[in-house]
C-alpha positions as CSV (number, residue, x, y, z in Angstrom):
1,X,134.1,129.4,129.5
2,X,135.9,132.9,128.9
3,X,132.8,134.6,131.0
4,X,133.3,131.8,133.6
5,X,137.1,132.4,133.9
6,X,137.0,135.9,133.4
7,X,133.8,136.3,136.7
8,X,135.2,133.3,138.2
9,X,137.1,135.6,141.0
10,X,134.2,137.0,142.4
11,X,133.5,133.4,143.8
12,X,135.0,135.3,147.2
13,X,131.4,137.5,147.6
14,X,129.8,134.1,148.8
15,X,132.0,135.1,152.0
16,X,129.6,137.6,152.4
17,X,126.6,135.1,153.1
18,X,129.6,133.6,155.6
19,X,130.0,136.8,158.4
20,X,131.2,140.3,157.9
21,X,134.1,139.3,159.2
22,X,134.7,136.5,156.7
23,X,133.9,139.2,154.3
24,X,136.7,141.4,154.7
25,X,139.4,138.2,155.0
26,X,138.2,136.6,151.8
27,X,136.9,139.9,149.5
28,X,139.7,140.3,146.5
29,X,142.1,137.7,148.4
30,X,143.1,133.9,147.2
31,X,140.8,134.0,144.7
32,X,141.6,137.5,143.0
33,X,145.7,136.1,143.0
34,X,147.6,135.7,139.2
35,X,148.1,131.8,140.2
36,X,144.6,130.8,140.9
37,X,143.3,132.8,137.9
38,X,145.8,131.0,136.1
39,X,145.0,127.4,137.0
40,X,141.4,128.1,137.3
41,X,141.7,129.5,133.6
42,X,143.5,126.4,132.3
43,X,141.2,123.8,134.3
44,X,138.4,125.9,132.4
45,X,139.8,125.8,128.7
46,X,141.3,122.4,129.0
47,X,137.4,120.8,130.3
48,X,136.3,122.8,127.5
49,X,138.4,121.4,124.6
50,X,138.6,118.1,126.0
51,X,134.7,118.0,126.1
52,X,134.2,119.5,122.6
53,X,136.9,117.0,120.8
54,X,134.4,114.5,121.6
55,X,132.2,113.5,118.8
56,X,128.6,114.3,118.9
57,X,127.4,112.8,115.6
58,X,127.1,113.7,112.4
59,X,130.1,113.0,109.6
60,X,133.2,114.6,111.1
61,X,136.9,114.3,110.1
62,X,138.0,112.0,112.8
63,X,142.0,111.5,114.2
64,X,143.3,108.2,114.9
65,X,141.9,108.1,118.5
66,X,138.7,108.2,116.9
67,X,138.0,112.1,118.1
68,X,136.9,114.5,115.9
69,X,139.7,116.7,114.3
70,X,139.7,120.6,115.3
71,X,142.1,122.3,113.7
72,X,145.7,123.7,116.5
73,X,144.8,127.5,115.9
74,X,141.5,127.6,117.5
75,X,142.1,125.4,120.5
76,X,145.4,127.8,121.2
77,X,143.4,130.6,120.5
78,X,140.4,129.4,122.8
79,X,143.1,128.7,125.8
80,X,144.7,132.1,125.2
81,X,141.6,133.9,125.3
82,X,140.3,131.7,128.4
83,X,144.0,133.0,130.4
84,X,143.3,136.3,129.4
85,X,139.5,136.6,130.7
86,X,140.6,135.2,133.9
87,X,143.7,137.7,134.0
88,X,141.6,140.8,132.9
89,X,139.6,140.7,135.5
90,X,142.5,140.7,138.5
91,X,143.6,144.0,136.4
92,X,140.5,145.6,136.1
93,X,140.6,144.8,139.7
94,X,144.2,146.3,140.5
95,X,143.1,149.2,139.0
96,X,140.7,150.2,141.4
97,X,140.9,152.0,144.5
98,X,140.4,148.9,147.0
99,X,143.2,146.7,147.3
100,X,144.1,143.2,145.7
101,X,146.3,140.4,146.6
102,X,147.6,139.4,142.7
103,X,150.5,138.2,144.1
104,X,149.4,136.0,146.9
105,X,150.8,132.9,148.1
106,X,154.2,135.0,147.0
107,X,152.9,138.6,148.9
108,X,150.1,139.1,150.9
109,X,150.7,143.4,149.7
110,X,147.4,144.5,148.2
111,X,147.5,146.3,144.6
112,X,145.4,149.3,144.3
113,X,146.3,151.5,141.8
114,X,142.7,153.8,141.7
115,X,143.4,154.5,137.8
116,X,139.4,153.0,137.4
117,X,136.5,154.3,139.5
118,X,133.8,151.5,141.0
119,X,131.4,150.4,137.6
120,X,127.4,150.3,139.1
121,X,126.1,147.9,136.7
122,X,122.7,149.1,137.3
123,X,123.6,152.4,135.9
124,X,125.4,151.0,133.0
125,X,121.8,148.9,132.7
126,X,120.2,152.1,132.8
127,X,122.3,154.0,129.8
128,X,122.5,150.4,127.3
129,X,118.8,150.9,128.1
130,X,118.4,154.5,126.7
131,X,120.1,154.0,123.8
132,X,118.3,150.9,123.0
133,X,115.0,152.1,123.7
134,X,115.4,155.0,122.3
135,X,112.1,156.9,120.7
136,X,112.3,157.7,116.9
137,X,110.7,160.3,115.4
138,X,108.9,160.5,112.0
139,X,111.9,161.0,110.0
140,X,113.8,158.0,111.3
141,X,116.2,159.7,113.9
142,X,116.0,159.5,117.5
């Protein structure tokens, strides 16, 4: 659920399959804003912990409804870590050089600080590969 929440906001590149044009309307718009990561986000952690309080099988401490008992911390801890993903991403996304509406439906301004440079995942691919796949020689070292 946190990858979901925190990728979620990219949903907008399916414009792309859409028209050029639809493209450029939708890229980093509605679905890049603080309130939709935020109700996306919740929908997210609440299906989440409402789906795993239900009891699988196997002995479990049960509460009175009859679902299994999870203890307040995690579930809090879950939700806040779910909000954060989701709001991560819209900053990592601010922080770039192409604009993002954040604060849409209140502004339609884009934020575009260009603190971060564009990530290639490819050539992130490329160096987790390298150092993974490194060659050792006899002695152990690569």
């Amino acid at each position: 659920m946190i990858v979901i929440a925190g990728s979620i906001a990219n949903i907008d590149v399916v414009s792309a399959m859409v028209s050029p044009s639809a493209f450029i309307e939708w890229h980093r718009t509605y679905a890049h804003s603080i309130v939709v990561s935020l109700i996306v986000s919740a929908v997210l952690a609440v299906a989440y912990i409402s789906a795993s309080s239900r009891p699988v099988g196997g002995p479990e401490e049960k509460t009175p409804s009859g679902m299994p008992a999870l203890p307040k911390a995690p579930r809090a801890a879950f939700f806040a870590a779910v909000i954060f993903a989701g709001l991560l991403h819209l900053v990592l996304d601010a922080a770039q050089p192409d604009g993002t509406m954040i604060f849409w439906p209140l502004s339609t301004q884009r934020v575009a600080l260009d603190w971060l440079p564009h990530i290639d995942p490819w050539i992130i691919a490329i160096l987790l590969a390298a150092l993974f796949f490194a060659r050792t020689d006899a002695t152990g070292d690569r």
